[in-house]
HTML snippet that shows the backbone in 3Dmol.js (N, CA, C, O; Angstrom):
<script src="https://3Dmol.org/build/3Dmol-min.js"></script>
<div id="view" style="width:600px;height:400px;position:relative"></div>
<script>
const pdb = `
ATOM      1  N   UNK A   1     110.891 114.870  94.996  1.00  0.00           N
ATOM      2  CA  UNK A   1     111.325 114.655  93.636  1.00  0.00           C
ATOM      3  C   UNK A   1     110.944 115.837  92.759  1.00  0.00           C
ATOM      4  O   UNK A   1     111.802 116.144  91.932  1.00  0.00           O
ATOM      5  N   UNK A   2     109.946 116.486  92.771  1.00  0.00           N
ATOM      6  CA  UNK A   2     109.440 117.674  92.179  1.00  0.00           C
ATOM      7  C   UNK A   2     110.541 118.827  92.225  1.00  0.00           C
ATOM      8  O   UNK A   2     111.085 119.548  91.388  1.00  0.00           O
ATOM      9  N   UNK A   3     110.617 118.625  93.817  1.00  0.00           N
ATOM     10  CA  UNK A   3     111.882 119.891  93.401  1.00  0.00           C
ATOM     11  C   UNK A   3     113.061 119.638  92.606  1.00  0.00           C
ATOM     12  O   UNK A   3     113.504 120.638  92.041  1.00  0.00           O
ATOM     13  N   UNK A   4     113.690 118.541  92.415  1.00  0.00           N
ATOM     14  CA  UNK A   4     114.880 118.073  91.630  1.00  0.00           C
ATOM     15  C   UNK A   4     114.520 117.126  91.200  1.00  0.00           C
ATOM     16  O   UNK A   4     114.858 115.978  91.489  1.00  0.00           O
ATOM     17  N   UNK A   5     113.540 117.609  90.201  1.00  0.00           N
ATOM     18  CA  UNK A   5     113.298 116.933  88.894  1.00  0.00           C
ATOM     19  C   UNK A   5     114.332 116.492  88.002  1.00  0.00           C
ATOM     20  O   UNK A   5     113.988 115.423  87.498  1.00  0.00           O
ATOM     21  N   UNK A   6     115.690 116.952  87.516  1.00  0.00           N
ATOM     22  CA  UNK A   6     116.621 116.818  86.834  1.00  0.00           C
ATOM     23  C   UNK A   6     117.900 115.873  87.714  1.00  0.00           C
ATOM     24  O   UNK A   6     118.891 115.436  87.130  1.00  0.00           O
ATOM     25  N   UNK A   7     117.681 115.706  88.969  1.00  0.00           N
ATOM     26  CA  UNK A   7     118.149 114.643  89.467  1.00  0.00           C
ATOM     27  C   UNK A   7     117.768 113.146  89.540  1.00  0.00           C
ATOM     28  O   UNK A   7     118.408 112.105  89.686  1.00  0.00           O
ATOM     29  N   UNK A   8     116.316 113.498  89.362  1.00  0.00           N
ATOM     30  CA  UNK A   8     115.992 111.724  89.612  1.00  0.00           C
ATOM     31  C   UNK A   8     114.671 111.561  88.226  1.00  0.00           C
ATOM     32  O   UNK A   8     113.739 110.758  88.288  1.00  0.00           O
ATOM     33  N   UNK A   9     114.864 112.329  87.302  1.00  0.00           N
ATOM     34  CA  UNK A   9     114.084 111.777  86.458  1.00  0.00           C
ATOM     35  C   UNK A   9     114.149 110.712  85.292  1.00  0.00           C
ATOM     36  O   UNK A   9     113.258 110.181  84.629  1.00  0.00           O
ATOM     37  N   UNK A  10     115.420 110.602  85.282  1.00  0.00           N
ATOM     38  CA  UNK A  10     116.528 109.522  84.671  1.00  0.00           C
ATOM     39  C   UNK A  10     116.043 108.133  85.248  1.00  0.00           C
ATOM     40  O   UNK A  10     116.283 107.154  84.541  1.00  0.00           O
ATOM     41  N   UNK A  11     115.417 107.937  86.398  1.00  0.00           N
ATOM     42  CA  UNK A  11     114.768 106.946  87.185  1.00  0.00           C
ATOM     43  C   UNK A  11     113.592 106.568  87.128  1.00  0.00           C
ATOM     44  O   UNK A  11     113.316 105.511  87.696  1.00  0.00           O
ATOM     45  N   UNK A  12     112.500 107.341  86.400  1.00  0.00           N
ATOM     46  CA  UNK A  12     111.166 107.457  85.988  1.00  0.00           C
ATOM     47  C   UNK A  12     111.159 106.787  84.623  1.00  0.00           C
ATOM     48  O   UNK A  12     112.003 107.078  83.774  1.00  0.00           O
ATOM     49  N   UNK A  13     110.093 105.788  84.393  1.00  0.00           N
ATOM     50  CA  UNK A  13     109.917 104.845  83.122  1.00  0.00           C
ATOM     51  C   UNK A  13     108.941 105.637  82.622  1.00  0.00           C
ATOM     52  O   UNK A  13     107.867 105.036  82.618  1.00  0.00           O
ATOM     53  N   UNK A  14     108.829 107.431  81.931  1.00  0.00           N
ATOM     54  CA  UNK A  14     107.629 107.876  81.938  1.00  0.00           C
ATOM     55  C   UNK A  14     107.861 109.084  81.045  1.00  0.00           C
ATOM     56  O   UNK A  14     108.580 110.002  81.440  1.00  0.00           O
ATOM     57  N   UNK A  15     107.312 109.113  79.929  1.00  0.00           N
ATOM     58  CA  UNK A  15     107.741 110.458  79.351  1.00  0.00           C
ATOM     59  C   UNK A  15     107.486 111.585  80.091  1.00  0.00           C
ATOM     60  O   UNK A  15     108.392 112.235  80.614  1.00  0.00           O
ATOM     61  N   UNK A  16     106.354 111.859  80.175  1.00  0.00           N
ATOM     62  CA  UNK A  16     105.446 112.647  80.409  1.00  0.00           C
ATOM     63  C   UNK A  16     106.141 112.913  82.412  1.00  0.00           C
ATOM     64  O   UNK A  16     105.342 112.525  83.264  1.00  0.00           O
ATOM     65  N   UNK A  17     107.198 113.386  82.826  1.00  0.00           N
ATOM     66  CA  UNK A  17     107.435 113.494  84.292  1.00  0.00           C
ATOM     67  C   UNK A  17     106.543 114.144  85.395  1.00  0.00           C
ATOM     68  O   UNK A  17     106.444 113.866  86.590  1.00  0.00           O
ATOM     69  N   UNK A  18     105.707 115.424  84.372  1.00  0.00           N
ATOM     70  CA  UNK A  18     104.858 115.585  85.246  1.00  0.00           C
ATOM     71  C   UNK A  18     103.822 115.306  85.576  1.00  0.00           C
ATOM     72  O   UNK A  18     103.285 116.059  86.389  1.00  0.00           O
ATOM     73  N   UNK A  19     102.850 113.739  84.948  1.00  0.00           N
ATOM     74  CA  UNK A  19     102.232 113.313  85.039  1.00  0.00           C
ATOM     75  C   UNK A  19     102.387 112.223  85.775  1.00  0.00           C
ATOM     76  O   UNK A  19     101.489 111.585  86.324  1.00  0.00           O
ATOM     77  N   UNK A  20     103.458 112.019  85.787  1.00  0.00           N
ATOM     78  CA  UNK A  20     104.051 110.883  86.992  1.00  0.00           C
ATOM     79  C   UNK A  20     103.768 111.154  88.120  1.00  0.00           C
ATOM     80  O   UNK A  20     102.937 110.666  88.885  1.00  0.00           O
ATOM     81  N   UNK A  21     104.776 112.289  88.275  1.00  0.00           N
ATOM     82  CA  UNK A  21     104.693 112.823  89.758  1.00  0.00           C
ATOM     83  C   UNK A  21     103.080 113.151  89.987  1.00  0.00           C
ATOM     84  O   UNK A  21     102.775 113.225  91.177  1.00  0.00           O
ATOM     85  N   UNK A  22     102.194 113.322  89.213  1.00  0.00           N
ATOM     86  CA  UNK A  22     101.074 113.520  89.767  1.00  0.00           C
ATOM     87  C   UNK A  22      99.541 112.399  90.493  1.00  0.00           C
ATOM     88  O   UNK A  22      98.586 112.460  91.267  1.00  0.00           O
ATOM     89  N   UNK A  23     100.322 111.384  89.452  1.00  0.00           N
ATOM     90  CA  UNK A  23     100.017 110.358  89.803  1.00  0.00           C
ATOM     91  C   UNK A  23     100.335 109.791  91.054  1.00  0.00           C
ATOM     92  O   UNK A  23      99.489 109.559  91.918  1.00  0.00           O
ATOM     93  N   UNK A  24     101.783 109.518  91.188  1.00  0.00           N
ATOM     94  CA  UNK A  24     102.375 109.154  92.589  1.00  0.00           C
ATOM     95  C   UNK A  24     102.102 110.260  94.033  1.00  0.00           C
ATOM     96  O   UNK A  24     102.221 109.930  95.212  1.00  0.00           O
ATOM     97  N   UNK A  25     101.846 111.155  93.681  1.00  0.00           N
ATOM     98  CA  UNK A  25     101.343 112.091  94.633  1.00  0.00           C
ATOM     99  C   UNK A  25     100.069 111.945  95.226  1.00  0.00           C
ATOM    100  O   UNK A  25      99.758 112.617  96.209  1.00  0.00           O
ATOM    101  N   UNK A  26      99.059 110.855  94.543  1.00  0.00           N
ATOM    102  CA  UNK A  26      97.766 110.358  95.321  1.00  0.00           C
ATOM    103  C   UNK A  26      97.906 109.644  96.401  1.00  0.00           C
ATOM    104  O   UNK A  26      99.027 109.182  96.611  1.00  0.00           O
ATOM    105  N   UNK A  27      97.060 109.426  97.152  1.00  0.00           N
ATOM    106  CA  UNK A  27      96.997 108.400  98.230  1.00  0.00           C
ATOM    107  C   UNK A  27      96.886 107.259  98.198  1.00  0.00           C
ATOM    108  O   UNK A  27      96.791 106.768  99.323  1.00  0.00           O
ATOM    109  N   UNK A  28      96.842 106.358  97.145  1.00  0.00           N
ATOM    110  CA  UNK A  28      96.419 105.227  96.301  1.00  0.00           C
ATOM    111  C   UNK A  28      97.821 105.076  95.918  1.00  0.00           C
ATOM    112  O   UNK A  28      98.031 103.886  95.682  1.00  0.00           O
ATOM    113  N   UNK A  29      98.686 105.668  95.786  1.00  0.00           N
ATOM    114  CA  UNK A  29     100.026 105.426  94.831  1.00  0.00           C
ATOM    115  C   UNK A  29     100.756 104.344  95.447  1.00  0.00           C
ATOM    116  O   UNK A  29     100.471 104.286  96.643  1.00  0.00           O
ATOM    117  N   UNK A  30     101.471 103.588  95.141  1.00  0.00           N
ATOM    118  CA  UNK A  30     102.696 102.994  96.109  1.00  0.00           C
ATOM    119  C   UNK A  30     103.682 103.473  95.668  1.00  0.00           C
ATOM    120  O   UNK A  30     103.657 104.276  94.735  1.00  0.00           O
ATOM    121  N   UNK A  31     105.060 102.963  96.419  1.00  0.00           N
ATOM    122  CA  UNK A  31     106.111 104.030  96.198  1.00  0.00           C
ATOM    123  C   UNK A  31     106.830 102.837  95.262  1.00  0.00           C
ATOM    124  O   UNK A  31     106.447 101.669  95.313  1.00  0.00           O
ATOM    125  N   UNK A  32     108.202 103.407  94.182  1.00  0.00           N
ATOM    126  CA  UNK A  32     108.367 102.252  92.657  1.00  0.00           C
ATOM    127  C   UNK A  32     109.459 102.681  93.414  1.00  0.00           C
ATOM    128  O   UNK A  32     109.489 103.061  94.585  1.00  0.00           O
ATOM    129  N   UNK A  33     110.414 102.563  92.531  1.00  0.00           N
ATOM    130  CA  UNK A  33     112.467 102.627  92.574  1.00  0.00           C
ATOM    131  C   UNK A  33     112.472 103.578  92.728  1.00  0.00           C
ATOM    132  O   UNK A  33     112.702 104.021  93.853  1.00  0.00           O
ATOM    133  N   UNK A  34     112.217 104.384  91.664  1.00  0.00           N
ATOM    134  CA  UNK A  34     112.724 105.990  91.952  1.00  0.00           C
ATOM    135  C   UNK A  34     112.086 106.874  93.086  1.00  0.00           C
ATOM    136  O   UNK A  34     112.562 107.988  93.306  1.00  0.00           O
ATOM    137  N   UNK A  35     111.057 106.418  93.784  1.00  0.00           N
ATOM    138  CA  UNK A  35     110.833 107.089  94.812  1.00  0.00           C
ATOM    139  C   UNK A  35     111.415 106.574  96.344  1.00  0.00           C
ATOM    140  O   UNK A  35     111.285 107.073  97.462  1.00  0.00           O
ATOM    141  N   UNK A  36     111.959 105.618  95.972  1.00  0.00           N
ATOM    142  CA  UNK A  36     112.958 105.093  96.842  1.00  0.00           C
ATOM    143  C   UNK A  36     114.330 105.528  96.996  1.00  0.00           C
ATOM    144  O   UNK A  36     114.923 105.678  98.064  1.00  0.00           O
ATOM    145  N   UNK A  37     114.784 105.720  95.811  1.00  0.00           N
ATOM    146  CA  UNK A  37     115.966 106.059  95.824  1.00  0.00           C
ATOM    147  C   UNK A  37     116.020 107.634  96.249  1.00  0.00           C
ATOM    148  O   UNK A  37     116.935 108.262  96.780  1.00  0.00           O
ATOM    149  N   UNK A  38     114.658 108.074  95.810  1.00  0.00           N
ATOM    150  CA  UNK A  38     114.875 109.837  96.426  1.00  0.00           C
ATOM    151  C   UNK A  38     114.222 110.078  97.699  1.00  0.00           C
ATOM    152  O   UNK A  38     113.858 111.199  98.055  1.00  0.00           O
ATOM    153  N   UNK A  39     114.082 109.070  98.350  1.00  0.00           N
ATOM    154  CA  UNK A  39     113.940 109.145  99.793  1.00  0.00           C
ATOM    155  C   UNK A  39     115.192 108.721 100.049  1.00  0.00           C
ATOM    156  O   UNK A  39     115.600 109.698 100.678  1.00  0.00           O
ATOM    157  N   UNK A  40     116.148 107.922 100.011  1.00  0.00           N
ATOM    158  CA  UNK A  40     117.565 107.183 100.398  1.00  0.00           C
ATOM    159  C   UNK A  40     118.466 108.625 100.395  1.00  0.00           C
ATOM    160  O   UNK A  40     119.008 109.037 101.420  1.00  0.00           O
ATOM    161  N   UNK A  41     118.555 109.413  98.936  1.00  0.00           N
ATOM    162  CA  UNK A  41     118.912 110.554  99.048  1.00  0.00           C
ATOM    163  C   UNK A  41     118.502 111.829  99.537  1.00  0.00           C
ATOM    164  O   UNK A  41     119.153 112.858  99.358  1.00  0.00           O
ATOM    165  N   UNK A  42     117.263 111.750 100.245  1.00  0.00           N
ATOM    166  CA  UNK A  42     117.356 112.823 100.613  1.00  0.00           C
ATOM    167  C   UNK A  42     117.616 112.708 102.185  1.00  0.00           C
ATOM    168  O   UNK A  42     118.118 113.749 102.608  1.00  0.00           O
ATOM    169  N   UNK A  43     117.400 111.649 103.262  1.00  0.00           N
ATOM    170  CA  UNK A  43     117.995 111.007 104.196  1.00  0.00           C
ATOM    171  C   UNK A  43     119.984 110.840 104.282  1.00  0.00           C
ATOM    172  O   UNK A  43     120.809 110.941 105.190  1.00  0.00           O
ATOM    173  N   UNK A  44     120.035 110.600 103.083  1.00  0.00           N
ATOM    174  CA  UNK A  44     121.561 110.138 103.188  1.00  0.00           C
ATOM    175  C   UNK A  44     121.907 109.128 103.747  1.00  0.00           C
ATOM    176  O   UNK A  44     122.904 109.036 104.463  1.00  0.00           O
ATOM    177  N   UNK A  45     121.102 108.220 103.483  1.00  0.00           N
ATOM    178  CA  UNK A  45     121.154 106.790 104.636  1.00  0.00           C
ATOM    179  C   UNK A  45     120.758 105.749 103.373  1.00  0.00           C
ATOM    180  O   UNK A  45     120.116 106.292 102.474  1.00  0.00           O
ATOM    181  N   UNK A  46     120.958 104.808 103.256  1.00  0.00           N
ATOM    182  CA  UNK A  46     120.506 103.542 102.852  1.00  0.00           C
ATOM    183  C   UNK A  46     119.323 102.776 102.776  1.00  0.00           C
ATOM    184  O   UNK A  46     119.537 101.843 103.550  1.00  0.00           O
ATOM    185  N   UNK A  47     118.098 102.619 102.249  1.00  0.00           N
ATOM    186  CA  UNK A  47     116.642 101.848 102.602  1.00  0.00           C
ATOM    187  C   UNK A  47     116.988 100.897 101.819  1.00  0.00           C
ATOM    188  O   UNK A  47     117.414 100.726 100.677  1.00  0.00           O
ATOM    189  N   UNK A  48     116.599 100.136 103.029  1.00  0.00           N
ATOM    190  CA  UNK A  48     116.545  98.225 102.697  1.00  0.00           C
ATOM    191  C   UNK A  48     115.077  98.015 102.404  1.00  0.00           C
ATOM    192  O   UNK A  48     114.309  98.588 103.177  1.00  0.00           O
ATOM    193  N   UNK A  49     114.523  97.265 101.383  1.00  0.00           N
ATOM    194  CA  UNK A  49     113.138  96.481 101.425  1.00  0.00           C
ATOM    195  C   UNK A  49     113.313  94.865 101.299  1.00  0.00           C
ATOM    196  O   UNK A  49     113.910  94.207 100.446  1.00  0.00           O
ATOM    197  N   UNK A  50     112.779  94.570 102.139  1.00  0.00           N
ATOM    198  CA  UNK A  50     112.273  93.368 102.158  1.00  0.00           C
ATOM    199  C   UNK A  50     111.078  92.622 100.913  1.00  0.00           C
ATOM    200  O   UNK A  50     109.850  92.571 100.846  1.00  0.00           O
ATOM    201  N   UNK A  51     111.969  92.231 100.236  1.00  0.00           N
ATOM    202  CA  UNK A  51     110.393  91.651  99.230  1.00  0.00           C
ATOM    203  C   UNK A  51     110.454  89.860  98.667  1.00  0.00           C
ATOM    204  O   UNK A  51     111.458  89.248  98.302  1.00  0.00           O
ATOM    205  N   UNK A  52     109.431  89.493  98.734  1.00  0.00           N
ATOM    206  CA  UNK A  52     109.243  87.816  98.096  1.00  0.00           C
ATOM    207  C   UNK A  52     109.198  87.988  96.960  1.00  0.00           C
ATOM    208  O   UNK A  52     108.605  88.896  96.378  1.00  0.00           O
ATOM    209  N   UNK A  53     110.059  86.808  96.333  1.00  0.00           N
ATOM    210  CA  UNK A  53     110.053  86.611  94.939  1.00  0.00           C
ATOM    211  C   UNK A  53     109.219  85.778  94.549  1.00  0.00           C
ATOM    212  O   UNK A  53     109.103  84.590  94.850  1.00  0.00           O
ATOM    213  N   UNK A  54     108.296  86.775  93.480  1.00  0.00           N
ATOM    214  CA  UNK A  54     107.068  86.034  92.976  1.00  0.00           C
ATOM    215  C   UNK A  54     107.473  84.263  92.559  1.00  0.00           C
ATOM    216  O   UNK A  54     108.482  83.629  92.248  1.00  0.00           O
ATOM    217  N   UNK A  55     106.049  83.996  92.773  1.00  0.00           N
ATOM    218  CA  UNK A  55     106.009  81.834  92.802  1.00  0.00           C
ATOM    219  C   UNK A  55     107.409  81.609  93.457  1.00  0.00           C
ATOM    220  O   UNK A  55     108.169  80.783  92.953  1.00  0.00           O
ATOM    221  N   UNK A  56     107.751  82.276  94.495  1.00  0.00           N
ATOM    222  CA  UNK A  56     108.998  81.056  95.351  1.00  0.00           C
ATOM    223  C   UNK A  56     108.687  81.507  96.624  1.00  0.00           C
ATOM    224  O   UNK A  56     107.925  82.453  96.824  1.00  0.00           O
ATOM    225  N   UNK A  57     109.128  81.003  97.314  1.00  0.00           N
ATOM    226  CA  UNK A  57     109.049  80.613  98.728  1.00  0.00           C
ATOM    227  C   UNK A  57     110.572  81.336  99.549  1.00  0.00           C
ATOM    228  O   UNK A  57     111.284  80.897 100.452  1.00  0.00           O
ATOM    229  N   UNK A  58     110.607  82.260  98.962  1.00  0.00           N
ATOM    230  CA  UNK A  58     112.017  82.818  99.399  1.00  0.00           C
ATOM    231  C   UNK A  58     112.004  84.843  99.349  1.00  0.00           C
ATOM    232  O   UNK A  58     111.510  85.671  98.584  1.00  0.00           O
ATOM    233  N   UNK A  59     112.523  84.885 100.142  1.00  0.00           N
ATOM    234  CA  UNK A  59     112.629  86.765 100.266  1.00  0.00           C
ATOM    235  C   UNK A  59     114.087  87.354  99.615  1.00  0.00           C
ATOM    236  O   UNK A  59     115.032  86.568  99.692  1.00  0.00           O
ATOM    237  N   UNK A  60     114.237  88.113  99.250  1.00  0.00           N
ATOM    238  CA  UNK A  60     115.409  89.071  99.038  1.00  0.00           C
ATOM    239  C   UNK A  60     115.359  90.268  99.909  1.00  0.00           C
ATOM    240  O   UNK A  60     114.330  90.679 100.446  1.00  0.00           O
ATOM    241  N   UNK A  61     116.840  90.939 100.043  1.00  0.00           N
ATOM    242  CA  UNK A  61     116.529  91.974 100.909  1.00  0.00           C
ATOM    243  C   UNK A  61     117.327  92.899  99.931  1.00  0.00           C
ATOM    244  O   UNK A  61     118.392  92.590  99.397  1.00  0.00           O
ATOM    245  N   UNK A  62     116.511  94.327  99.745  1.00  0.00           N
ATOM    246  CA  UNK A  62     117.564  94.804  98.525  1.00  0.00           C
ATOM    247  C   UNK A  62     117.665  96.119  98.821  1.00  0.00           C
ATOM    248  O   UNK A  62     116.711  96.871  99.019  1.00  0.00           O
ATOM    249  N   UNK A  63     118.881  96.422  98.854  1.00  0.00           N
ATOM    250  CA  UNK A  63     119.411  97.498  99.304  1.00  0.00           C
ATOM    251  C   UNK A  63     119.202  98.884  98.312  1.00  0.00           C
ATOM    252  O   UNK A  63     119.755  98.710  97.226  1.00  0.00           O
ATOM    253  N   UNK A  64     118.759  99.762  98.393  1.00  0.00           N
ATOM    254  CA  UNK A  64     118.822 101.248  98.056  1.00  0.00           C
ATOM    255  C   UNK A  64     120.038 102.611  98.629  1.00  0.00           C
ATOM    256  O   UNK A  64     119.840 103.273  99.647  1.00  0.00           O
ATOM    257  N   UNK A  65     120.947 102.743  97.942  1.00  0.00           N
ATOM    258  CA  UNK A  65     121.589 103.554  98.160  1.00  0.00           C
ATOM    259  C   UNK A  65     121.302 104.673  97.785  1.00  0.00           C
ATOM    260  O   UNK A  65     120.593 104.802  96.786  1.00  0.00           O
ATOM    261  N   UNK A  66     121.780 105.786  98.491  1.00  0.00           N
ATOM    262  CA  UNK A  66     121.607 107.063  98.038  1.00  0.00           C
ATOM    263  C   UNK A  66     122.517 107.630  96.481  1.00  0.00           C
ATOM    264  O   UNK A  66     123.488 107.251  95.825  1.00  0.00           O
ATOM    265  N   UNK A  67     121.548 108.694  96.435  1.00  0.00           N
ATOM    266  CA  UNK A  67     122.142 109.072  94.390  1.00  0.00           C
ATOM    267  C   UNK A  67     123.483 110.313  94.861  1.00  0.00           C
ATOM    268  O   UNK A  67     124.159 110.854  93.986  1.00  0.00           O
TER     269      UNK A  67
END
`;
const viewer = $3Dmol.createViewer("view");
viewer.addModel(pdb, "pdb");
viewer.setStyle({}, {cartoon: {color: "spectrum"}});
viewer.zoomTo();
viewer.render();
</script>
């Protein structure tokens, strides 16, 4: 994402972009949307996650397409 900053920063909830990325660059970070979606694009393939919807008893599977 660093290198094409002006591609996926439109995806970042964060003024400050380079404090983002510096943040998410720890080992502690987990990965949000936009670092999903710029793995999907830089693959060119599609990432599916699997996630439970908080207080239910049920999963979604949600698709990530590439940008």
């Amino acid at each position: 994402m660093q290198s094409h900053i002006d591609a996926f920063k439109h995806l970042i909830d964060s003024e400050n972009v380079s404090e983002y990325l510096h943040k998410m660059s720890q080992d502690t970070a987990w990965a949000e949307t936009s670092e999903i979606y710029a793995a999907a694009t830089m693959v060119q393939r599609p990432i599916f996650i699997l996630t439970q919807i908080t207080n239910a008893k049920t999963s979604i599977l949600v698709k990530f397409k590439h940008l």
